[in-house]
C-alpha positions as CSV (number, residue, x, y, z in Angstrom):
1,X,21.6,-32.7,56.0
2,X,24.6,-34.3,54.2
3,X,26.9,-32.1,52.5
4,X,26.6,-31.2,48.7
5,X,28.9,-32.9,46.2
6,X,30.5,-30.2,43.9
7,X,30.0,-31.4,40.4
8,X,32.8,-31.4,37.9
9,X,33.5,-28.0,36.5
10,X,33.1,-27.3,32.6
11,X,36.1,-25.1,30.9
12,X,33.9,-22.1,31.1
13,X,33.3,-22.7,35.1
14,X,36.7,-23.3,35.5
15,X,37.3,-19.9,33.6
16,X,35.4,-18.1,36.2
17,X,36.6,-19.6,39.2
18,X,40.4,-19.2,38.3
19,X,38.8,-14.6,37.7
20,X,37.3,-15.0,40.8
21,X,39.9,-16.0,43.1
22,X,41.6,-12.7,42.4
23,X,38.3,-10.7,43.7
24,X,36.4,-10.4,47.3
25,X,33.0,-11.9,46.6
26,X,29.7,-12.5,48.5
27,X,26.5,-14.4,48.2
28,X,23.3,-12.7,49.5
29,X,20.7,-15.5,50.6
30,X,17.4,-13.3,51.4
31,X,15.4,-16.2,53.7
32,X,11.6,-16.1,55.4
33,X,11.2,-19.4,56.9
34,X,13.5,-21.5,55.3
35,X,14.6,-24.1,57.5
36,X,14.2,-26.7,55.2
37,X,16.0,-25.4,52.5
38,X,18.6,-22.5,53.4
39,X,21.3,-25.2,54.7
40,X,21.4,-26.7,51.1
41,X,21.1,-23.6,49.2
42,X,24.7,-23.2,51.2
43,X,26.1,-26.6,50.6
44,X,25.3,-25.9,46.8
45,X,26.9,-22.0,46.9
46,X,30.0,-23.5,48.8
47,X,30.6,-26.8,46.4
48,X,30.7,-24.6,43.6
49,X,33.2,-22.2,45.0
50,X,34.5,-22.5,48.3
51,X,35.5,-19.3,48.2
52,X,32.3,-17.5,48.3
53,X,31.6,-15.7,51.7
54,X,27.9,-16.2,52.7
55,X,25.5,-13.6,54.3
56,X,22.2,-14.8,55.1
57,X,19.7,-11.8,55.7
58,X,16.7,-13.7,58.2
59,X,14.1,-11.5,57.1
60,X,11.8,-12.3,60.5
61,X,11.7,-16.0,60.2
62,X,9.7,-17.9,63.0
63,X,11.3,-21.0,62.2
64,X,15.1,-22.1,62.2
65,X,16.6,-20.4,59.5
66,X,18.8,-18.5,61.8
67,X,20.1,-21.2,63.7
68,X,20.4,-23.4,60.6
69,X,22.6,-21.0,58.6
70,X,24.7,-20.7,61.4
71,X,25.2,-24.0,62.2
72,X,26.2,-24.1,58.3
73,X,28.7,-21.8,58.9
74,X,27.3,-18.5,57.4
75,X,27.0,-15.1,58.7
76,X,23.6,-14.9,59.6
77,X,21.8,-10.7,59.9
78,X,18.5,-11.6,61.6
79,X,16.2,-8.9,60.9
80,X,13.6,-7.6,64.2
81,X,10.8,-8.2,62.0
82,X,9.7,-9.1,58.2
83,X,11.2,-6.1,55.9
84,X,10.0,-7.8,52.9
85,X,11.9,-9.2,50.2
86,X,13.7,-5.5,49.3
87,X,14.4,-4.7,52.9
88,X,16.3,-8.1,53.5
89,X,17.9,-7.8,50.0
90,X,19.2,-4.2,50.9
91,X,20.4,-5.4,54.0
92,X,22.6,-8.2,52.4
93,X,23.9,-5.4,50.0
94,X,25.0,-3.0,52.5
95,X,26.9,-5.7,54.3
96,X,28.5,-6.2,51.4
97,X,29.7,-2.4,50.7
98,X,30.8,-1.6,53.9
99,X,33.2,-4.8,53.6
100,X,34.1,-3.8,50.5
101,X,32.9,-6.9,48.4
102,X,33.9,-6.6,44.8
103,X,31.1,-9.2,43.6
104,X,27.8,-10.1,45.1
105,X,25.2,-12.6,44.1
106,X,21.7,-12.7,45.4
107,X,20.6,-16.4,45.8
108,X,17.4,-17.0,47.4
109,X,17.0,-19.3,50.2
110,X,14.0,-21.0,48.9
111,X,16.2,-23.6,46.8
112,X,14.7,-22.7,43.4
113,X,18.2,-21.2,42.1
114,X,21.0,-23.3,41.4
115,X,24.1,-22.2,42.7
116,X,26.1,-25.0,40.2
117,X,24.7,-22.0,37.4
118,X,26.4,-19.2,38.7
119,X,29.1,-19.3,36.0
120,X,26.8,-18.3,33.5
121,X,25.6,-15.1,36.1
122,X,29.1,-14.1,36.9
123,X,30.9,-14.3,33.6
124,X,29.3,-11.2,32.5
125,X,30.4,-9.0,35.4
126,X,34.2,-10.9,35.4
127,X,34.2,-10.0,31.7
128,X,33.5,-6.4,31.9
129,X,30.7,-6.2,29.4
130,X,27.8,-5.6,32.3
131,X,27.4,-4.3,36.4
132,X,24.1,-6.4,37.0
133,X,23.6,-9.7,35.0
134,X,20.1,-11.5,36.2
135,X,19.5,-14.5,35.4
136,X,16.4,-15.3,33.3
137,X,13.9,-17.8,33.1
138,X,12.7,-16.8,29.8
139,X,15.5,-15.8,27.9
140,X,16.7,-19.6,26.6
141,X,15.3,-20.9,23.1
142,X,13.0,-23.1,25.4
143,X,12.1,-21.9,28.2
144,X,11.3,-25.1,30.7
145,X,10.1,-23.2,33.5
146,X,6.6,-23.1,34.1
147,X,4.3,-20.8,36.8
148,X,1.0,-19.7,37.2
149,X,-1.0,-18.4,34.4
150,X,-1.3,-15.0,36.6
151,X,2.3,-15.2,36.8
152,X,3.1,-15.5,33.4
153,X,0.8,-12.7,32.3
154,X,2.5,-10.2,35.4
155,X,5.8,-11.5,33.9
156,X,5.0,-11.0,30.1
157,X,3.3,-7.6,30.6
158,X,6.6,-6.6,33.0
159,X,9.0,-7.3,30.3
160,X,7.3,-5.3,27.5
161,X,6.6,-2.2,30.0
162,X,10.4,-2.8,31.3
163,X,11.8,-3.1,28.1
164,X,10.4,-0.3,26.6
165,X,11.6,2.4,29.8
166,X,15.0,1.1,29.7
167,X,15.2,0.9,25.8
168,X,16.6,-2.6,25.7
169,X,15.0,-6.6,25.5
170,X,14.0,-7.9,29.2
171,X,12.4,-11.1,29.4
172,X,12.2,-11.8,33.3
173,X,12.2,-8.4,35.3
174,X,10.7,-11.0,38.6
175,X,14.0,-12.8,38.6
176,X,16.0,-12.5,41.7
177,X,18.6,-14.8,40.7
178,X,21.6,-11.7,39.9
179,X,25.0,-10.4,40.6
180,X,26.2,-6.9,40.2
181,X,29.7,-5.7,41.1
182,X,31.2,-2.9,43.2
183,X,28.9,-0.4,41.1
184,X,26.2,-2.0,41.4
185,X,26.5,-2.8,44.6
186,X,27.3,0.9,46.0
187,X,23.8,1.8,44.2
188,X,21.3,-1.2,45.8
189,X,23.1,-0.6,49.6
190,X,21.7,3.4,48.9
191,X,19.0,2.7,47.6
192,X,16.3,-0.7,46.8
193,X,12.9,-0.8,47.0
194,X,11.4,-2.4,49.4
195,X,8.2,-4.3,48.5
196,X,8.3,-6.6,45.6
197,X,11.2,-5.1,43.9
198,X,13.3,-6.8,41.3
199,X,11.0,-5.0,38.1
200,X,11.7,-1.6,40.2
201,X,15.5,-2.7,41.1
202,X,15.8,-3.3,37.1
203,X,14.9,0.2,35.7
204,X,16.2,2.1,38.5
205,X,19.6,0.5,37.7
206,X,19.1,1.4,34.1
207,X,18.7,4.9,35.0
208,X,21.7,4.8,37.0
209,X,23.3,3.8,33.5
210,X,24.5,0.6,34.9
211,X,25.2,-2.5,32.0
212,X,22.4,-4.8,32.4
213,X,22.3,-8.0,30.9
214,X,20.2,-11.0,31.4
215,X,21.4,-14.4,30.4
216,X,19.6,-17.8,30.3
217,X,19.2,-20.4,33.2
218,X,17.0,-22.9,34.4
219,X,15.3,-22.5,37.7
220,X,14.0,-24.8,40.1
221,X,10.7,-25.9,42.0
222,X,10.9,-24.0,45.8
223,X,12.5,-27.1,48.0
224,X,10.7,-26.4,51.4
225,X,8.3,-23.4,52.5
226,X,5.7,-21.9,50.2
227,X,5.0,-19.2,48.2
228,X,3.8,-16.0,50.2
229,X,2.6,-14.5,46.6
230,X,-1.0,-15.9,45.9
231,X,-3.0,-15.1,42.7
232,X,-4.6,-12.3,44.4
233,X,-1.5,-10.8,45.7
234,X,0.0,-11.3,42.3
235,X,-3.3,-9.0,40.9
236,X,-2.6,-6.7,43.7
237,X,1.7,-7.0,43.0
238,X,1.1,-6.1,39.2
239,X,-0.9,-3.1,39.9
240,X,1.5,-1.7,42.4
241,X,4.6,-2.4,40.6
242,X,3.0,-1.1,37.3
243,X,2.3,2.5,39.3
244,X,6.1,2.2,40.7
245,X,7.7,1.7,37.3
246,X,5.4,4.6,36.4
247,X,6.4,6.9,39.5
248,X,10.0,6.0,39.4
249,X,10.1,7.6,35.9
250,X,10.2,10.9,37.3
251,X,12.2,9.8,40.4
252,X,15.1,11.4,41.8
253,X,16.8,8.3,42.8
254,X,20.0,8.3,45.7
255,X,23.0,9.0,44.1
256,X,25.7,6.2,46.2
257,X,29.5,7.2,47.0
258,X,30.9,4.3,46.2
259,X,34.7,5.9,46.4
260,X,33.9,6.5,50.4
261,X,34.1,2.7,51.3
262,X,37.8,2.0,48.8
């Protein structure tokens, strides 16, 4: 697999390279058989800033996802087994604050995020105005991106329930394309859910009064592997994320330390 290119950087990329070079920052790359596309999804995270450390969490994989992240050049966890997505995501974020990371950004290893849009996820955080910034799907004037009708219905009937808990507008609560800094990731190393768990993820880190803010990018078709979520398992996912939200309102969620790991 040749290398990736990095494209020429607009002023406002340019803006957020020059802020980042001052901070420690890491990209998360959750990955379930992705041989075919992790080693890009690395090119593409590198071209746009060399600078980025890489951890990929190999949730189980049966394939070469290991051996094809490392032979890239990034750390590489291997999980025993299949966590899920929120086990491998956790994983990624504890490595993080036990190296004392001051940004990371979750990128998964399917290929359907675009590295090249980071700028847009990080300037947020880099700013000051917000500890978790995801990046939505939905929020643009047109949104381009198109799934299944099961999908969209989960999705739209997420962002209403969502929006209303945590009192503000959330149009993609699925996305797992997101960066938080060193608050937000003290709070996901103590504590993520585990199964399906970006809607949960997004009110618990409401409750935890972190900033949120969602901002608007374009996402793309999965570049190798397939979908593990069928329209069945997206009936089932909507029912047991629905109860979650509902359960997590009267949660007692893990208070992290962040000031242990300065």
């Amino acid at each position: 697999m040749a290398d990736v290119a990095a494209a020429p950087a607009t002023p406002a990329a340019q803006d957020v390279l020059a802020q980042l070079g001052e901070l420690k920052r890491l990209a998360v790359v959750p990955a379930f058989n992705e041989e075919a596309s992790v080693g890009r999804v690395i090119d593409e995270i590198r071209a746009f800033d060399p600078g980025f450390d890489i951890v990929v969490v190999d949730d189980g994989s049966t394939d070469r996802t290991a051996g094809v992240a490392a032979d890239r050049g990034a750390h590489v966890l291997r999980l025993p087994f299949n966590l899920g997505i929120g086990g491998a995501v956790q994983t990624g974020y504890r490595y993080a604050f036990e190296r004392g990371y001051d940004v990371a950004a979750q990128v998964d290893g399917d290929g359907q995020h675009d590295p090249a849009q980071l700028p847009k996820i990080l300037e947020p955080l880099l700013a000051g105005s917000a500890d978790l910034v995801v990046g939505s799907r939905f929020a643009g004037p047109e949104a381009a991106y198109r799934s299944s009708a099961t999908r969209r219905v989960g999705i739209r009937i997420f962002a209403r329930i969502v929006s209303a808990v945590v009192r503000q507008r959330v149009t993609d609560t699925t996305s797992g394309f997101r960066a938080v800094n060193r608050k937000g990731i003290a709070l996901f190393a103590a504590d993520y859910p585990h199964d399906y768990p970006e809607v949960e993820a997004t009110v618990m880190s409401v409750k935890h009064k972190l900033r949120l803010q969602e901002v608007a990018v374009e996402m793309r078709e999965r570049s190798g592997g397939r979908s593990s979520i069928t329209a069945l398992r997206s009936v089932y996912y909507m029912a047991k994320v629905l109860l979650a939200i509902f359960v997590g309102l009267f949660r007692r969620y893990a208070v992290p330390v962040e000031e242990e790991h300065r």
